[in-house]
Structures are given as structure tokens and as C-alpha cells.
C-alpha positions as CSV (number, residue, x, y, z in Angstrom):
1,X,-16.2,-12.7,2.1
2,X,-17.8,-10.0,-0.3
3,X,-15.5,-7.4,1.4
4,X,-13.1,-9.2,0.9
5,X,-14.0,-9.7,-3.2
6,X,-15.0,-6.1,-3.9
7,X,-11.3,-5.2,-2.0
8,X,-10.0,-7.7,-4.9
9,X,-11.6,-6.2,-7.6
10,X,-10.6,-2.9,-6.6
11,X,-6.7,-4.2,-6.3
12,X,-7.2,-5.9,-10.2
13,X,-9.1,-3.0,-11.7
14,X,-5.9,-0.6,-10.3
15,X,-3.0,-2.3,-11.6
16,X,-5.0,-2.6,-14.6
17,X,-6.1,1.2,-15.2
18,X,-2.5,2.2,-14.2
19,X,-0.9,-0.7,-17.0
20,X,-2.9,0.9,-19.3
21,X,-1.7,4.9,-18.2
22,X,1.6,3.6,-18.3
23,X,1.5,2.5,-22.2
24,X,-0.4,5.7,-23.0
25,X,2.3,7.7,-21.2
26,X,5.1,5.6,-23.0
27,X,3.6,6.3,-26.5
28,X,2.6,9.9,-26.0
29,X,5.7,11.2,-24.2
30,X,9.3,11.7,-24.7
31,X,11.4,9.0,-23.2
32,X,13.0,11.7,-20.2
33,X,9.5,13.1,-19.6
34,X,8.1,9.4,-19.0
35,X,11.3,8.4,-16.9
36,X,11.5,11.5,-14.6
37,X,7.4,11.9,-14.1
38,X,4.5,9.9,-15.7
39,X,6.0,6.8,-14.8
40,X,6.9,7.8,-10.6
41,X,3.3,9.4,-10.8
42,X,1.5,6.2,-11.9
43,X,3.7,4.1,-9.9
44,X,3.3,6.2,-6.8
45,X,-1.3,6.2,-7.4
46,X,-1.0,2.5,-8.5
47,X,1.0,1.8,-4.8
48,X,-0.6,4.6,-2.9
49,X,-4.2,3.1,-3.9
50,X,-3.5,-0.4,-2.9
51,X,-1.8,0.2,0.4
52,X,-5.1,2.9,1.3
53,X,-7.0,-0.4,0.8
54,X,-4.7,-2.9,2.1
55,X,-4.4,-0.5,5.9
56,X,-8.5,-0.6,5.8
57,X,-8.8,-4.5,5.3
58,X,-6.1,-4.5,8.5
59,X,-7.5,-2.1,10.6
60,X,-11.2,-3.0,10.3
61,X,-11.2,-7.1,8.6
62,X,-9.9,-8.8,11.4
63,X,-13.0,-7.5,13.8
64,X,-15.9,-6.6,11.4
65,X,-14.7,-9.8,8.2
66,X,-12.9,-12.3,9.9
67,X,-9.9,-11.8,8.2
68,X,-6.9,-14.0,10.1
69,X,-3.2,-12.7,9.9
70,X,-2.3,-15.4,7.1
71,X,-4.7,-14.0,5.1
72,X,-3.4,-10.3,5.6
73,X,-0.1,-11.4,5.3
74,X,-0.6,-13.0,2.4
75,X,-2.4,-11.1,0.2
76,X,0.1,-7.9,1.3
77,X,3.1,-10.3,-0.4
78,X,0.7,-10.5,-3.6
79,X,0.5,-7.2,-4.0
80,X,4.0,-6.0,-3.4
81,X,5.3,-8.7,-5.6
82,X,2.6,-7.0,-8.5
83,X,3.6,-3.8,-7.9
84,X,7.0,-4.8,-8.1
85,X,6.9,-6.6,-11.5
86,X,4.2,-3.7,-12.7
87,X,5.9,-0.7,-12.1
88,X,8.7,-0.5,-14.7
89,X,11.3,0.6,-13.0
90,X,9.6,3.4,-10.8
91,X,10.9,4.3,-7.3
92,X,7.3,5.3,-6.2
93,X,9.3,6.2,-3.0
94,X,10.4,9.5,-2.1
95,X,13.2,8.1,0.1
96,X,14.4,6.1,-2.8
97,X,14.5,9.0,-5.4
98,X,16.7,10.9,-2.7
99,X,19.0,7.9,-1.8
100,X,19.8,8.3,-5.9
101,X,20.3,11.6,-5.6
102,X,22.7,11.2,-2.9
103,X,24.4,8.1,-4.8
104,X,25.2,10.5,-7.6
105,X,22.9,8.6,-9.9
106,X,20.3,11.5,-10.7
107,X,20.6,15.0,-11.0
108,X,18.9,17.4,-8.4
109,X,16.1,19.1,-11.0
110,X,15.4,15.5,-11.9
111,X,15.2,14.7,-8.4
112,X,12.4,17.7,-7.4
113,X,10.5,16.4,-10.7
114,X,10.0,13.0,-9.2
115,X,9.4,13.8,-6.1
116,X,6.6,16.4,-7.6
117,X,5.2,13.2,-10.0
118,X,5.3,11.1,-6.8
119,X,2.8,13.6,-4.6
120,X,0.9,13.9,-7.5
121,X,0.9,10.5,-7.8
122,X,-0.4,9.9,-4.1
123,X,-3.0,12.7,-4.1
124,X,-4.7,11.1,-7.2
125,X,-4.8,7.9,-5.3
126,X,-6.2,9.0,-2.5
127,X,-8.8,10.9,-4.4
128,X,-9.5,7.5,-6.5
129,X,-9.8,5.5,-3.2
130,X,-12.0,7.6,-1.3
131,X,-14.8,7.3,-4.4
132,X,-14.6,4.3,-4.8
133,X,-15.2,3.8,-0.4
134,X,-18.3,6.1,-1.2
135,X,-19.7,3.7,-3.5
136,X,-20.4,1.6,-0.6
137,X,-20.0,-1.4,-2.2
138,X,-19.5,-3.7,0.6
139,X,-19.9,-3.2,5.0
140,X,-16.0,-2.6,5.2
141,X,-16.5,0.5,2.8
142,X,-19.8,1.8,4.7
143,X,-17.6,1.6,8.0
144,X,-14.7,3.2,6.5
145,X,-16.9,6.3,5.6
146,X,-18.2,5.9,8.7
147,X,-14.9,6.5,10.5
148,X,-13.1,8.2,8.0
149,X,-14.0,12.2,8.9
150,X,-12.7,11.4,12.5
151,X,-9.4,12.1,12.3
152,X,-6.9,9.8,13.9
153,X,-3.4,8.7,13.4
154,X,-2.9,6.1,12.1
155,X,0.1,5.2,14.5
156,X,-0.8,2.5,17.4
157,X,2.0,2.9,19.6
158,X,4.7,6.0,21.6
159,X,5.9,8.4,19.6
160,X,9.4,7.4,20.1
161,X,8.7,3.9,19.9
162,X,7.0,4.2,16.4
163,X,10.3,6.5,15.1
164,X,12.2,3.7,16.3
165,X,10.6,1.3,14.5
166,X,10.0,3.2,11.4
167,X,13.6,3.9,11.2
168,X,14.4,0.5,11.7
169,X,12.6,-0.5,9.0
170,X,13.6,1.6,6.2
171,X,17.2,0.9,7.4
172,X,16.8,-2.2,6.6
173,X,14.6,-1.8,3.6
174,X,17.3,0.0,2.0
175,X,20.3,-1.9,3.0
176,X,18.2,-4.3,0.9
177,X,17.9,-2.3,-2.2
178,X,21.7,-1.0,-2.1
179,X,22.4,-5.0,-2.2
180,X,20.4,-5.7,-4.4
181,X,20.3,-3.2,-6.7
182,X,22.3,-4.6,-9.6
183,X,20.6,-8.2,-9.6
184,X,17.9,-9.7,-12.0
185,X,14.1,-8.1,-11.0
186,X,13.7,-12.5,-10.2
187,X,15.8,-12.2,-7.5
188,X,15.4,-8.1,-6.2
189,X,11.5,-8.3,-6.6
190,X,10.2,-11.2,-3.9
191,X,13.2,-10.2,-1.9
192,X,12.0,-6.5,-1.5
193,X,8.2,-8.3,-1.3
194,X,9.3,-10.3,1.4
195,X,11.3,-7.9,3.7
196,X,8.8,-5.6,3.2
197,X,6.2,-7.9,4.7
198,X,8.5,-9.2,7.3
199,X,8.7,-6.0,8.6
200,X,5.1,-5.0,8.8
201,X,4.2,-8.3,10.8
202,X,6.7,-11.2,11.9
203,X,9.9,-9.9,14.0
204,X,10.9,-14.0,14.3
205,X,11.5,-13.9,10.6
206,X,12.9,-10.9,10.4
207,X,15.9,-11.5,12.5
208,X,16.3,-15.1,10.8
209,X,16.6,-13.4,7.5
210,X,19.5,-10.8,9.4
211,X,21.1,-13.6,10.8
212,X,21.5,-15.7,8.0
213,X,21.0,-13.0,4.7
214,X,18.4,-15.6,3.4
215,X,15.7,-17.5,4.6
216,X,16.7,-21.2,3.9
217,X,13.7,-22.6,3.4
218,X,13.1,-20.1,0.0
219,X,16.2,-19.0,-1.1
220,X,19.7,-20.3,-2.1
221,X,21.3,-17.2,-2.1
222,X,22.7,-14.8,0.5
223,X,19.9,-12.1,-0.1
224,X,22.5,-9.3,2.1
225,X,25.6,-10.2,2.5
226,X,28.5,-12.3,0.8
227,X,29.7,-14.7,3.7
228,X,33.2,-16.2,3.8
229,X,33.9,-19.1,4.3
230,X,35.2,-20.1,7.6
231,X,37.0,-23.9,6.8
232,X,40.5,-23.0,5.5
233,X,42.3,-24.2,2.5
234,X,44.7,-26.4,4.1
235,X,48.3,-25.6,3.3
236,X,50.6,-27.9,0.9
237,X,53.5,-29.9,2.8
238,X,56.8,-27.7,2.3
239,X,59.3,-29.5,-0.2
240,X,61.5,-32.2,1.8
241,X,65.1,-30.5,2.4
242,X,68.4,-32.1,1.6
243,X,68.1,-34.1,4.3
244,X,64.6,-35.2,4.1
245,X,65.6,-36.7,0.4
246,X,66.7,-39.9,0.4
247,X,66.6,-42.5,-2.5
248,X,65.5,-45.3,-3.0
249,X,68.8,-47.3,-3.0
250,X,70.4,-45.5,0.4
251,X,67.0,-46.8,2.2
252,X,67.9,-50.2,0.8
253,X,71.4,-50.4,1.7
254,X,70.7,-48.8,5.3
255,X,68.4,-51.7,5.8
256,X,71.1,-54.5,4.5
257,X,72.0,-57.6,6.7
258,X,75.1,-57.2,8.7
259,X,74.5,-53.4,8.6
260,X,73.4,-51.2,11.4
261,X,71.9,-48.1,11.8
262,X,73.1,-44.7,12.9
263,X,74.6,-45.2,16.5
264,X,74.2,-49.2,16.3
265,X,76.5,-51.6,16.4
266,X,77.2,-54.0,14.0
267,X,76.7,-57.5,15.5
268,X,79.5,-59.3,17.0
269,X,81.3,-55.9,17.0
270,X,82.4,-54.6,21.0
């Protein structure tokens, strides 16, 4: 398990360092320049480091520190649900900047300057992660310098297949985000978390969440999509007509002794 603390402490001391570059940012800068590129830079390092050591506790803890799926699985929820309530407001995503750009929501030089902060961003993390894996603090660091200057992709499937899949996912990633873009960060964070991990791992869940917009065993609400309601209102009776009516003193006298109804003859009549 010490792999598996050092890989903690290196998760705490980033989302600490980048707090603490995001207040100095906020108090030295003007509001736009914090907006449009300290804030996507630190929010693209802060989720840039973390998923750099999140893909090394996947690709080498299940064989070389026991690490199960659950744990993966859970600790990848933990972290996205951190960054999410961390990164003020931050895309940290290139394909989200752009998908406000089309939506008319941010200019195109505004655009470029976050998409600028956001390499920036990822090329300082990468630089941060890699000294900190040449500290060699724990095996899982040794081996990941071990392997690190063979170059390999990281993809572990077809070509095609992996496009397919990747597409998929940021499909549905942002269908999400369009959905949920105007609710509370209580709702929009662990539902982003959540998807986000349902897509790395469990197809099963995926689809349930597709079928039904929510998964009924955490959530209330339709995460997706508004469903109507398939029982109709049943419709009022229509008003009796004029003949329909009838008081309560012709219903009497129709039922009188020594009176018959319509097309009955009186008794004792031929």
C-alpha cells in the first residue's frame, strides 16, 4: 500500500498547490485575465497532473500493487468530484471551451486564449508529474521511469474501435453538460463525476443511466432528459343534454302507482 499513499499525497499536495495559485491569481490579476487564462491554466495542470497519476496506478497497480477495480473506480470518482468542486468554474477541456464558442457564449480571441492557458496548463503538469516519478518515492514510480522512455500508446484496442469509443464518450459527456449546464454545481458536479467514470469502466451502468436519465438507486431526478408522463388525465363527463336532465319530481311521477312507463301499459288497460 505505500504506492498507493505516496499516489495520495501527490493527489492532496496538487489540489492544494493549485487552491493556493488560484487565490494568488484572483488577487493579483484583473478579473478577465483570471477568467480567460490563469484560471483554465491551473485547472487544466491541477486535472492534467491527477489523471498522469490516476493512468499509471491503472496501467501498472493492478499487476505490480494489487489494486482491484473498486479501488480504481473509486478513487477516479474522488478525484473528479474534487476537481469538480476545486476548479472554479474552469473548463479545463479544450472541447468544452470550443462547444462555448460555437454556443455563442465566448468570443473567438477569448476562445484561442483559453485554449493557449489550457496547453500551458497541461505541459506544466506533465513537467510537475514526471519530477515528482523521478523522485522514486515508491516501486510504482521506479517502474514508471522504467517504462516511461519507451514510447507506446497509450491506446489498448483498433484504431477504429478506440475512435468509436472515444467519440461515444464525449457524445455523451457532453449531452450531459448541455443538460446540465444551468443547474446547481450539487447536482452538475457528481453527475459529470459519475458519467465520467461510467464511461471509463462499467458499460452495464452506462446504459442504465441512458435508459432511465438517472440511476435510481442515487438520484431522484432525471439527470438527461425530462420524461412525460405516459397515464393520461382522464377527461370530465360532457354536461347531460336536454334530454339527459331530468328533475327530481318527473323521476317521481314516472315511478307513481297506476302509471307506466314509455311504451307500457297501464294495468287493466287492452
Amino acid at each position: 500500500m505505500a504506492g498507493l499513499n505516496v499516489s495520495l499525497s501527490f493527489f492532496f499536495a496538487t489540489f492544494v498547490l493549485c487552491q493556493a495559485a488560484r487565490r494568488a491569481c484572483k488577487a493579483l490579476l484583473p478579473a478577465g485575465a483570471y477568467a480567460s487564462f490563469a484560471r483554465e491554466a491551473v485547472g487544466a495542470a491541477q486535472l492534467g497532473a491527477c489523471c498522469l497519476e490516476m493512468r499509471m496506478l491503472a496501467e501498472l497497480g493492478p499487476w505490480a500493487g494489487g489494486f482491484g477495480p473498486d479501488l480504481l473506480l473509486t478513487l477516479l470518482t474522488l478525484l473528479l468530484l474534487v476537481h469538480g468542486a476545486t476548479c472554479d468554474g474552469a473548463a479545463a477541456n479544450p472541447t468544452v471551451s470550443l462547444q462555448d464558442f460555437l454556443l455563442a457564449e465566448a468570443s473567438a480571441p477569448r476562445t484561442l486564449l483559453k485554449l493557449a492557458a489550457q496547453g500551458l496548463g497541461v505541459r506544466a503538469a506533465c513537467a510537475l508529474t514526471r519530477l515528482y516519478w523521478a523522485w522514486e518515492l515508491c516501486d510504482l514510480h521506479v517502474l514508471q521511469n522504467l517504462l516511461d522512455p519507451h514510447c507506446s500508446s497509450p491506446l489498448r484496442t483498433p484504431v477504429s474501435h478506440g475512435a468509436l469509443v472515444e467519440g461515444a464518450g464525449a457524445f455523451f459527456l457532453h449531452l450531459t453538460l448541455l443538460r446540465l449546464r444551468n443547474s446547481l454545481p450539487a447536482y452538475r458536479v457528481p453527475a459529470v463525476a459519475l458519467l465520467a467514470t461510467v464511461m471509463t469502466h462499467t458499460g452495464m451502468v452506462l446504459a442504465v443511466l441512458l435508459y432511465h436519465g438517472r440511476l435510481p438507486r442515487l438520484f431522484q431526478r432525471n439527470l438527461l432528459y425530462s420524461q412525460k408522463n405516459k397515464y393520461r388525465t382522464p377527461r370530465g363527463k360532457p354536461a347531460p343534454g336536454p334530454r339527459d336532465a331530468q328533475t327530481p319530481a318527473e323521476g317521481c311521477r314516472s315511478r307513481e302507482p297506476g302509471r307506466g312507463g314509455a311504451g307500457q301499459p297501464l294495468p287493466g288497460s287492452r
